[in-house]
N, C-alpha and C positions, 0 to 999 in steps of 0.2 A: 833771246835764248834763255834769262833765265827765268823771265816766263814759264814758256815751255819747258823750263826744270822743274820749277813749282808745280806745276800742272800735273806732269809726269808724278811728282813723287804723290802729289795729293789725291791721285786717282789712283796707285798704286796701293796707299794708304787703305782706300777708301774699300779697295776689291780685297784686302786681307783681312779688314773688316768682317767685310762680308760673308767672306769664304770661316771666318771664326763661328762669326753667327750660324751657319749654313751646318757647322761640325756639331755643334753645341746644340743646333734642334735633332739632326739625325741620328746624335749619342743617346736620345733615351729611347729609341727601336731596338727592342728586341727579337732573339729568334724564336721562333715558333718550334718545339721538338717534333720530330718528324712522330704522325701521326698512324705509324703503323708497331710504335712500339706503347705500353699502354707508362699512361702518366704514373708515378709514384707518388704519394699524398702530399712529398716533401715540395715536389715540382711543380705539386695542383697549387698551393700553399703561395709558392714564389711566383707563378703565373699569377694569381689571386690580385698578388699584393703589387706588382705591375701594371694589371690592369685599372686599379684604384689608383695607382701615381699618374699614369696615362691621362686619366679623366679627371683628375685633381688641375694637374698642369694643363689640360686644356680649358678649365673654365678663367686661369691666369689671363688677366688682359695684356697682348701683347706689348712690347716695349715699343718705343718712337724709333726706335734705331730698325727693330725689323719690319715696321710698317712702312719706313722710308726704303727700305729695300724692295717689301714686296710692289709697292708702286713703283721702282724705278725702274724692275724687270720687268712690268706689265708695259712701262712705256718705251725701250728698247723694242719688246715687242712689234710693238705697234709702227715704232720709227727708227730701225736698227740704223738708220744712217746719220741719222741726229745726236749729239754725244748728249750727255747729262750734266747740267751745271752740278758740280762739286762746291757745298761750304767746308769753310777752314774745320777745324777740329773746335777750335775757340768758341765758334757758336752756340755748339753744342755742350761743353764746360763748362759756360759761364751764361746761365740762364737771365741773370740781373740785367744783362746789360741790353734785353731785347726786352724788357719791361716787364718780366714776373716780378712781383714782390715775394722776395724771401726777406723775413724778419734775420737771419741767422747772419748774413749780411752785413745788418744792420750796425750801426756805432752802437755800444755800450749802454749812455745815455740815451738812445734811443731806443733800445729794445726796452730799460727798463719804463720809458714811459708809456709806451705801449703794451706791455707787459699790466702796469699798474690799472691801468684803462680796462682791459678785458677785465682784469679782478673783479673790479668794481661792478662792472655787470654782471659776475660770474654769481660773485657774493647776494645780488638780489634773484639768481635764480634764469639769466638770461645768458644764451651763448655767446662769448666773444669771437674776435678773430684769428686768433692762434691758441685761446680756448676752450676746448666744443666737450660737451657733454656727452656722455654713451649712455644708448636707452638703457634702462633700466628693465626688468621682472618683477610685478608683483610687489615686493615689500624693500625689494634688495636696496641698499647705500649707492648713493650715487655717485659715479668714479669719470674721471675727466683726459682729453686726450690733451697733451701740448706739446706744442708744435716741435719735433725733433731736432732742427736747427738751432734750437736756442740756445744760447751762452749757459754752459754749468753753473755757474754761479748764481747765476738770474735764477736758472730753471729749479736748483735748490730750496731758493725763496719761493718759487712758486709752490710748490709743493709743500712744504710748510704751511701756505696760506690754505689751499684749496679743501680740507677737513672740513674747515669753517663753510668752503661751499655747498660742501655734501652732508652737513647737519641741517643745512638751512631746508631744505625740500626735503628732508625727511618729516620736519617741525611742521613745516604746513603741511603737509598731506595727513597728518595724525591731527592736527587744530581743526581742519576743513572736514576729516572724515567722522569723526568724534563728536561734533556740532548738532551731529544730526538727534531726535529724540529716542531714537532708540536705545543709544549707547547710557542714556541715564542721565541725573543730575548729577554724580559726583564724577563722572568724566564731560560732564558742562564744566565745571567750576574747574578743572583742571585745566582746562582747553582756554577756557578764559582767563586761566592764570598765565600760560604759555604765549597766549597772545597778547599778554601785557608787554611781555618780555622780547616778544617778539618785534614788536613796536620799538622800543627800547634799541634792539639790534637795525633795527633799518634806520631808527634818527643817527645810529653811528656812521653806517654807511655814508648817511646822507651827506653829515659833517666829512669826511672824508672826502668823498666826490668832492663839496666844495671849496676842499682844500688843494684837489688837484686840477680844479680850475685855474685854480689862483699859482699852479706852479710850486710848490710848497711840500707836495707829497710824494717822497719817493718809494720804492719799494720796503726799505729796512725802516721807514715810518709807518707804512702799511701795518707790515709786521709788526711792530712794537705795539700800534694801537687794538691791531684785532687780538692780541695776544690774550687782555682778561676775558674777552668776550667768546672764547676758544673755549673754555672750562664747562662756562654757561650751555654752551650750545652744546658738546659733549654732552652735559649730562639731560638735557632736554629730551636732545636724541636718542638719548640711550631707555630712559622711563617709557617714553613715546614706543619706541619699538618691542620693551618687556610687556609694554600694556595689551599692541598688537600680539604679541606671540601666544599672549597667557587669554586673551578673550577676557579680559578684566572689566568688571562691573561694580558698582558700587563698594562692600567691605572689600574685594580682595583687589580695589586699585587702590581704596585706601592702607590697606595690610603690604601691598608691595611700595607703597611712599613710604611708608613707616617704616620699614624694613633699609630700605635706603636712605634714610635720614640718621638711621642706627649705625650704618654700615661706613656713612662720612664722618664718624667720631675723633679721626683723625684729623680731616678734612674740613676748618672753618668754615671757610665760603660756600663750602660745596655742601654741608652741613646746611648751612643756613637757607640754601635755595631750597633743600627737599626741605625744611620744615617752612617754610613758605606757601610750597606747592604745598605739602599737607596741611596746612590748617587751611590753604582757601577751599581746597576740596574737601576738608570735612562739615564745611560751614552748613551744605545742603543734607549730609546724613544725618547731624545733631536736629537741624532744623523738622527732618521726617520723625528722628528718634524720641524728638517732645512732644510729637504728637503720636507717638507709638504706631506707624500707620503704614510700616515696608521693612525692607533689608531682613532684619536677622531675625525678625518674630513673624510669624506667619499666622494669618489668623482660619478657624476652618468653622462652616456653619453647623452651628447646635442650638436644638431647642431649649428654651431652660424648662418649657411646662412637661419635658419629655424626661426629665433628670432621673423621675423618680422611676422611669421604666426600663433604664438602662443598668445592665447588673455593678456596671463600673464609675465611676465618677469623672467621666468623659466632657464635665466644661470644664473641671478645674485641669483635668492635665492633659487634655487632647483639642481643648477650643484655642489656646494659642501653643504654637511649638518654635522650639529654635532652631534655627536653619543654620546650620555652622558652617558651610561656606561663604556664609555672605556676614560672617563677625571677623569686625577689624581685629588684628591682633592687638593691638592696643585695648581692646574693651573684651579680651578672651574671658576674664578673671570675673568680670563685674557682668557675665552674661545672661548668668541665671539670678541674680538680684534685680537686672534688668525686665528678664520674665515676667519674677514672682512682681516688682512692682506695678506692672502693668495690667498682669492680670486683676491685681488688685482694685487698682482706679480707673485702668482704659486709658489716663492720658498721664504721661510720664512728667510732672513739674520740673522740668530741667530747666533754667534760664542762662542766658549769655556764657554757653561753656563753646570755647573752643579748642583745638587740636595743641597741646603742648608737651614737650619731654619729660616734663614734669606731672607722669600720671595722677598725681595728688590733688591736681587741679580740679578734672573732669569727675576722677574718684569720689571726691565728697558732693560735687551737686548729684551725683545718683544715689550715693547714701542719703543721701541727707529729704531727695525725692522719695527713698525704697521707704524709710523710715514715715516718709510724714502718710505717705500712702496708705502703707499697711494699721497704721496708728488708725488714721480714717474708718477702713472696715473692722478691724478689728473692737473699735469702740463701738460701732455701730450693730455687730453682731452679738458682742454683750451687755451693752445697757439697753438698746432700743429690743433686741429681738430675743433677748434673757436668755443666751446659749447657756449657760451653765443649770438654769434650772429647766430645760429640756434636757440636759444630759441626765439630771437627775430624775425627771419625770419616767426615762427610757428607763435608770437602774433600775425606781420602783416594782417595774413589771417583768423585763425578760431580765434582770439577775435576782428577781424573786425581793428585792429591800421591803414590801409592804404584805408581810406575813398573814396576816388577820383576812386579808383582799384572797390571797390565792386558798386559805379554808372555807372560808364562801364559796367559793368559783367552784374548788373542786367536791365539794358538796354537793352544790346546783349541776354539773355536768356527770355526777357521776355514771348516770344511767347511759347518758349520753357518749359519754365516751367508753363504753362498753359496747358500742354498735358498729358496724361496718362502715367502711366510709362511704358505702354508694348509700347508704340508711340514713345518711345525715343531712339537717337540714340546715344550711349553714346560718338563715336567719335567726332560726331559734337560737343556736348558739350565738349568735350577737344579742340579742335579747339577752340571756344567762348574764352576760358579760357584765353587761349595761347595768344587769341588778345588784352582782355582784361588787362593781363600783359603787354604787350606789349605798349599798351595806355597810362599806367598808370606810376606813379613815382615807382609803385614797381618793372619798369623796373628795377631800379638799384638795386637788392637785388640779389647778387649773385647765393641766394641758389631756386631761383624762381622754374626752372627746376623741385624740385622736391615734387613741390601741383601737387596730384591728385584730380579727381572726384571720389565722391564714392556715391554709390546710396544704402542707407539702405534699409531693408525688414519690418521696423517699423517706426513709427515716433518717436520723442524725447518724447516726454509723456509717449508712451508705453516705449520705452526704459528704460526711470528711473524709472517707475513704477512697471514694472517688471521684473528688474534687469538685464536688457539682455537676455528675455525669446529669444530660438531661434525659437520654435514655435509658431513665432508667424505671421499669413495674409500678404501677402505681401500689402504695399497699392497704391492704387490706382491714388493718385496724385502726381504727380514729386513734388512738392515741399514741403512735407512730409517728402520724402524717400532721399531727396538730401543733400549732407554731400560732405565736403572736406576730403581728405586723407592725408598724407606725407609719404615719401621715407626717412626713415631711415638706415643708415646704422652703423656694427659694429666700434667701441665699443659705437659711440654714443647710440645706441640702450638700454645698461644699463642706461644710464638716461632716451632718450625719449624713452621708452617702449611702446607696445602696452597698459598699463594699462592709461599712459599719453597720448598718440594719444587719448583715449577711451575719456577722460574726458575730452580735447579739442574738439572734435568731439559735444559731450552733450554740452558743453557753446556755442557751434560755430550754430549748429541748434539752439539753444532755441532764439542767438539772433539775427540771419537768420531770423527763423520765425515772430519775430518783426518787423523785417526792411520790411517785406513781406508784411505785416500786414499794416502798416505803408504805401507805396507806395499804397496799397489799397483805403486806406483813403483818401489820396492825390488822385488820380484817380476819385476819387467819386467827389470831392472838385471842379477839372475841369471842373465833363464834367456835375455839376449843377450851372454852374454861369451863362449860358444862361438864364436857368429858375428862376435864380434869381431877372433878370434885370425885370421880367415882374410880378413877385409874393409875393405876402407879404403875403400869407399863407404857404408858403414855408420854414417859419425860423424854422420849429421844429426840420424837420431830420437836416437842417443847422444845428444848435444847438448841436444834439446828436450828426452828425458828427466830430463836432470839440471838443466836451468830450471826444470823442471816442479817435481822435485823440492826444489829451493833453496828456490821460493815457498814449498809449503807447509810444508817444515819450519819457515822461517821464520816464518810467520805464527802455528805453532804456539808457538816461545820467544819470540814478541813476547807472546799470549796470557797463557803462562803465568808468563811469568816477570817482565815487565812490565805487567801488569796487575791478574792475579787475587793475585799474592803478596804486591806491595806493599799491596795495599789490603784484602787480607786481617790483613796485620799494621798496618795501620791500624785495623781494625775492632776486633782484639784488645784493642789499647792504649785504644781506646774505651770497651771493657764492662769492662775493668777500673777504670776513673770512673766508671761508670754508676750514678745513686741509686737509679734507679728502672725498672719494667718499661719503661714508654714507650719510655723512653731505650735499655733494648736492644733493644726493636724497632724505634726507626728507625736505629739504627746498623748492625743487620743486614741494615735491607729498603734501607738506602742503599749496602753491600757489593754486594749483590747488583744496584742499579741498574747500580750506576756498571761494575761487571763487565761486565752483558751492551751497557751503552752504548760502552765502549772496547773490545769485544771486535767491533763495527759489526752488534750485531742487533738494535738499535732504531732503526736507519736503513735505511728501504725503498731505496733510490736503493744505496747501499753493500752493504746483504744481497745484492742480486738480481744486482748484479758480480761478487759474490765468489760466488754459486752458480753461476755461468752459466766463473766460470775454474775451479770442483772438477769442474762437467760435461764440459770439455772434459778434464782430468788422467784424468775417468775413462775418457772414449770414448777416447784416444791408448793407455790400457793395454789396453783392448780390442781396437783395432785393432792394437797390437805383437804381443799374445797367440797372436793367428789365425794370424802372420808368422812364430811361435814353438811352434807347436804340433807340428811336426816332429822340432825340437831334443828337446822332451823326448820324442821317442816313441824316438828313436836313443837317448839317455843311457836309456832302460828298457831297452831292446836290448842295450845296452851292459852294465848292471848285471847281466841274464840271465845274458848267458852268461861274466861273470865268478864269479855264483855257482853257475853250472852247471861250472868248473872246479875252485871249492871241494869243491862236494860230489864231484867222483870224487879228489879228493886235491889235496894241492899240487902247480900246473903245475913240469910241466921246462923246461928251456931252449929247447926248441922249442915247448911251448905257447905260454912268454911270448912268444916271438918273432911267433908266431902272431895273440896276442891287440892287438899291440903295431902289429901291420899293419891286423888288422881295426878299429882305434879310428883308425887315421888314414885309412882309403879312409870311414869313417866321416863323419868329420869334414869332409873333401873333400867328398864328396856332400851335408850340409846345406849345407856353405857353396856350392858351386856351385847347391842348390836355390834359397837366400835369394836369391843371385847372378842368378838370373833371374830371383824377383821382383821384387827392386829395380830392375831392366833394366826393367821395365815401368815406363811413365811415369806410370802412377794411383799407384804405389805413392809414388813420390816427389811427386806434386801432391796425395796427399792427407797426406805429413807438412809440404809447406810451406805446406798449409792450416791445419794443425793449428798451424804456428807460428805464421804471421798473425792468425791467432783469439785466443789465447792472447797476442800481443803488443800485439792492440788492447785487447784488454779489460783488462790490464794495466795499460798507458796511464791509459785511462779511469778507473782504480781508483787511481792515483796522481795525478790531475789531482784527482779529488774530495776526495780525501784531503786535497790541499794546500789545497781553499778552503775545506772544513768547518774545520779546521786554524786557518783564517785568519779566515774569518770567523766563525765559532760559536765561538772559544779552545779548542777543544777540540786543547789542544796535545799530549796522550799519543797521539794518532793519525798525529801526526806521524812518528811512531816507525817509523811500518809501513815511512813511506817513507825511512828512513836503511838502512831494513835492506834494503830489496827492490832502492835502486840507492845500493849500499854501494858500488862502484866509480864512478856517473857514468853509468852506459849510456845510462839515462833522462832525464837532466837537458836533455840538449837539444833532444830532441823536447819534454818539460813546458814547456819557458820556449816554445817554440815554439806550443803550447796556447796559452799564456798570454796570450801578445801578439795570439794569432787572437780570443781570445773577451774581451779589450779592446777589440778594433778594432770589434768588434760591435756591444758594449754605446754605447761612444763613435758609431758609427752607431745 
């Protein structure tokens, strides 16, 4: 009977079960709203999110408890008269005891040895049996499942340990992916450092294991021992994965070690691993960087026999350039010493430097390379290839230093440069040259050979004013368009560049065109002293002529002799201290600024005064000339038939008497010609035009003088004006400027 109590209740049991089960699936059916009234969004909304629980809960794999039901009503079914053996409730409660292994179960002692066992494989990267790995994405940290039955205390200590799991396969996957050639040598030598260290962590393992062989290792010794090697691996994996994120290459993996080596300052040990890892990974960049051969200098292909065609000096600053993302932070400072030494020699003398906190290390073998390098070319460009006396060979000619050479020159071209320029023959003109040298004391300049002629398509005005437009009219009068050249060759070429040819060329016209100017004046001066001797109406253009001419000789000895000389012999005393290339070429290309700044051609407002008073010098000789063309036709009349007396013999006493009457009805008759043109009132309204012109722009030209002077310090320009109103003329008309364009400004 009570049996059959048991039975009774345990089937009882069993069917309330069931019928629990049975309420617990048919509780999440919903009703359907009847479908003749229309849904509201709030109801679409709640259906929605129904049908998603619906479909969630059925991909749930059923429980043992309602699989045991749906089979026991399939076999009722089948055999309603056959009862169903019923197990106890016990069976199902207690899972251990029909031979599942639950660790949770377990004794104490035993879970932690098995607990320590899975570590141990965890820690080299392999799944245990109550702890399993989850796949990972891509780059993500790897995170670990353990078993939920475990003891709190145990399962504390596991988790504690397991970081150590999850740095380990971070470490290899960045060692093994990193290896490959493309990532670089300075992520070789990192990868190869990591895997030292790496090595290092698996013999601890190993020692481990074979301590729990031996019975000896429990979990809280586990713990204890991986504890320093926790830091190591942290920060392994931590660089590892910066390096992934950042696509780091050579300088900027070096730049983010460095950066982390700065950042453990606090951090001894941790300190000391990133400067570890930095100096074995900087071992291959120093190693590339003595041979100057990658990373942060980039080299680009350039002709050198092309130098001279180029308007710019494109091997010295465009054959290598610095590539700033790929400069360590640590060599920011020493980047361009790095450049310049390189470009210097092509191979950088660095020896035995590597990666230390102490930048003063690496500092001075680059100084100490930059120095001996540049020393190198530097000696070689002035004793072997005589830079200093080609720079002086260049003054001689385009800053005019050999006086006697350019009155030759412009003797022998005079006719010549009174032609058009499609009229010119430019051999001839190298012939002239050639004699002219030849003539002159600049025979003795070794380097003569190699002054060319060169004939621009602009004139100096237009050139500076429009920067070297190349579109620009060719012009029409040779001595415009005429310019000297030179014949540089390598390596002299990195100092005198085409950009320095360029700017001698500008000084060398601008003060051409004076001396031009100049012999103009003079010209006019000759061929009016006939008409001097006979006219005392005649002193006005006299007058303007020799204003004219005051100006520009003057402008010429302010030029040359306070400008270009002093600071020429500035430049001298300079290169003679020079350590290094750099240094003489900015002491050359600062000669050469500061020339054509005090010389007023790099001031638009100053240039276009002073071309607008050479234009009127010019058009005043041309309108004298027309005034004068008489003169000389009577002095050839005159010379005739003096030498038509030579050749029938020496005159007698009546000849000369003769000759002596004819040179003075001569002389009467030009000057009574001039006599009525100057009678004419154009002729004198257009020389007091030509004064008025020439005295406002003047003016204007010493009023500017005095504020650039004044306000820019640009005190050597002051010079122009001591000289041009060396007596006072102008002084009281300027102050008179002065107080007008105050009262202005104060309005």
């Amino acid at each position: 009977s009570e049996d059959k109590e048991m039975l009774q209740c345990l089937q009882k049991n069993a069917k309330e079960r069931s019928e629990a089960s049975a309420n617990a699936t048919t509780s999440t059916t919903f009703a359907i709203p009847p479908t003749s009234t229309k849904m509201s969004m709030q109801e679409l909304e709640e259906l929605r999110k129904k049908l998603g629980n619906v479909t969630a809960s059925s991909n749930v794999p059923q429980s043992a408890e309602v699989t045991r039901k749906m089979l026991r009503d399939r076999h009722n079914k089948k055999n309603p008269t056959q009862p169903n053996p019923v197990f106890p409730n016990w069976v199902y409660d207690r899972p251990a005891l029909i031979g599942d292994f639950i660790i949770g179960t377990m004794p104490l002692p035993a879970q932690e040895q098995a607990l320590v066992d899975d570590l141990l494989f965890v820690l080299v990267g392999v799944d245990g049996r109550d702890i399993t790995a989850q796949p990972v994405l891509g780059r993500q940290n790897r995170s670990f499942i353990v078993d939920p039955t475990l003891d709190m205390s145990i399962k504390e200590l596991v988790n504690r340990v397991l970081p150590v799991a999850s740095y380990y396969p971070t470490n290899t996957r960045f060692t093994e992916e990193k290896s490959s050639f493309e990532y670089g040598q300075v992520n070789h030598a990192l990868t190869a450092a990591m895997r030292t260290l790496m090595k290092e962590y698996l013999i601890l393992v190993t020692q481990l294991e074979h301590l729990h062989r031996q019975g000896m290792l429990s979990l809280q010794k586990l713990w204890f021992y991986i504890q320093p090697t926790m830091r190591t691996m942290e920060i392994l994996a931590s660089i590892a994965s910066s390096v992934d994120k950042g696509d780091c290459m050579g300088g900027t993996t070096l730049s983010l070690l460095h950066d982390r080596t700065f950042n453990y300052t606090g951090d001894s040990q941790a300190q000391e691993l990133c400067l570890y890892l930095t100096k074995v990974a900087s071992v291959p960049y120093f190693e590339i960087l003595e041979k100057w051969s990658e990373f942060m200098v980039e080299e680009h292909e350039l002709q050198k026999e092309k130098i001279q065609e180029d308007y710019n000096d494109k091997y010295w600053d465009q054959r290598y350039t610095i590539v700033q993302h790929r400069i360590p932070l640590f060599l920011q400072k020493m980047a361009d010493k790095i450049l310049s030494t390189g470009k210097t020699h092509h191979t950088i003398w660095i020896r035995f430097v590597l990666y230390t906190l102490k930048e003063r290390a690496y500092v001075e073998q680059i100084e100490k390379s930059y120095y001996y390098a540049s020393k190198v070319l530097l000696d070689f460009l002035m004793e072997e290839k005589e830079l200093v006396a080609r720079l002086r060979s260049i003054k001689h000619y385009f800053l005019m230093d050999k006086g006697d050479f350019f009155v030759h020159f412009m003797d022998l071209t005079e006719e010549e440069l009174k032609k058009p320029v499609d009229d010119i023959v430019p051999p001839r003109l190298e012939a002239l040259l050639e004699l002219a040298l030849r003539m002159s004391t600049a025979n003795t300049d070794p380097f003569k050979d190699d002054l060319k002629i060169d004939l621009m398509p602009h004139d100096v005005i237009t050139q500076l004013l429009r920067v070297l437009a190349i579109e620009t009219k060719q012009e029409k009068a040779i001595i415009n368009a005429f310019s000297f050249d030179y014949i540089v060759k390598w390596p002299l070429s990195l100092i005198i560049n085409r950009k320095a040819l360029t700017r001698y060329q500008m000084l060398f016209r601008h003060i051409f065109y004076c001396k031009h100017v100049e012999r103009l004046l003079c010209n006019v001066w000759v061929s009016n002293k006939t008409a001097k001797q006979h006219l005392s109406g005649f002193l006005l253009p006299v007058g303007l002529q020799q204003r004219l001419l005051n100006f520009v000789q003057n402008i010429q000895y302010y030029m040359m002799f306070e400008v270009m000389e002093p600071t020429w012999h500035i430049m001298e005393k300079n290169l003679k201290s020079a350590s290094n290339i750099d240094d003489v070429l900015c002491h050359h290309t600062s000669f050469l600024d500061n020339c054509l700044k005090d010389c007023m051609l790099t001031n638009p407002e100053l240039l276009k005064i002073f071309s607008k008073l050479m234009s009127v010098c010019v058009m005043f000789t041309s309108c004298m000339q027309r005034f004068t063309r008489s003169m000389k036709l009577g002095r050839e009349l005159n010379r005739l038939s003096l030498e038509h007396g030579t050749m029938e013999g020496p005159p007698n006493q009546s000849e000369r008497t003769e000759e002596q009457e004819k040179k003075r009805l001569t002389s009467k008759f030009l000057a009574e010609h001039v006599d009525a043109l100057q009678s004419d009132s154009c002729f004198e309204a257009t020389v007091s035009k030509f004064d008025s012109n020439f005295s406002t722009l003047l003016l204007d030209l010493l009023d500017k003088l005095s504020v650039y002077s004044t306000n820019d310090c640009e005190h050597s320009m002051i010079n122009i004006i001591y000289r041009l109103d060396f007596n006072g003329f102008y002084t009281e008309r300027l102050e008179r400027m002065a107080i007008e364009r105050s009262q202005k400004a104060a309005a």
